[in-house]
C-alpha positions as CSV (number, residue, x, y, z in Angstrom):
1,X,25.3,-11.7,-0.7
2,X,21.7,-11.7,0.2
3,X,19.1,-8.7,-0.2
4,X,17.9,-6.7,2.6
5,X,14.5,-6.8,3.7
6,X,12.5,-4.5,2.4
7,X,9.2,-3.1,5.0
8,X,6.1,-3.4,3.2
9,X,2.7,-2.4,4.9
10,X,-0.9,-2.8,3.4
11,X,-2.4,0.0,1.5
12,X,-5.9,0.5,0.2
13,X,-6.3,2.2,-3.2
14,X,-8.7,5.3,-2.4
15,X,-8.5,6.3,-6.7
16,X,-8.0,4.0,-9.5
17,X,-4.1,4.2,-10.6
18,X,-1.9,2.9,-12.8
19,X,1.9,1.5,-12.7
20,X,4.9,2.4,-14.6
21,X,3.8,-0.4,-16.9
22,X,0.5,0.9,-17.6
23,X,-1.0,-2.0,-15.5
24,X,-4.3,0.0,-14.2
25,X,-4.8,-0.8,-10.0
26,X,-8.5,-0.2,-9.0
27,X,-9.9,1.7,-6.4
28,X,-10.4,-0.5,-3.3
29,X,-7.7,-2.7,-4.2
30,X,-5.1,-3.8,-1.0
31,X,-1.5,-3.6,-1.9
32,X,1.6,-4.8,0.0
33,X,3.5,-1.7,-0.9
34,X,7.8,-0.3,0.1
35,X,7.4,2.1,2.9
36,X,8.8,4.9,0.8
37,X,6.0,4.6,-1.6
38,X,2.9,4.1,0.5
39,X,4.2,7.3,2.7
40,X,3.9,9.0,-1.4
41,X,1.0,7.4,-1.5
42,X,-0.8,8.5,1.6
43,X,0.5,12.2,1.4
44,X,-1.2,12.9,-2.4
45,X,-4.6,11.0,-0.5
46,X,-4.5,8.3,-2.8
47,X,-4.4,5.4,-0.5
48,X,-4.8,4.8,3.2
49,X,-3.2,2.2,5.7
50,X,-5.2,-0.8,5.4
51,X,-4.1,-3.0,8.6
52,X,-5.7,-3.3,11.2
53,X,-5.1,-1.1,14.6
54,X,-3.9,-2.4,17.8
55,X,-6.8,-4.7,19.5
56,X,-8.7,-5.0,16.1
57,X,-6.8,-8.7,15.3
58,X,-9.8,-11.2,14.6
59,X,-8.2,-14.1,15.8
């Protein structure tokens, strides 16, 4: 049985946070984070998207 793929996207830490462990995450800090929880994220204005917009690649 394998496990489904889980979408991830880039978020930038806005506020210092901390995990369910107590691990503390620093402001400016890029996570890959679930969907679900950057969307959480985003909504309280804790994070933002951190990739880059169509036609911004640096290739």
């Amino acid at each position: 049985m394998t496990e489904a793929k889980i979408k991830t996207v880039p978020l930038k830490m806005l506020y210092d946070s901390w995990t369910t462990d107590g691990e503390r995450i620093r402001a400016g800090t890029v996570l890959n984070l679930p969907l679900h929880t950057a969307k959480q994220l985003i909504a309280k204005g804790k994070a933002e998207r951190a990739d880059p917009l169509p036609g911004e690649w640096s290739w």
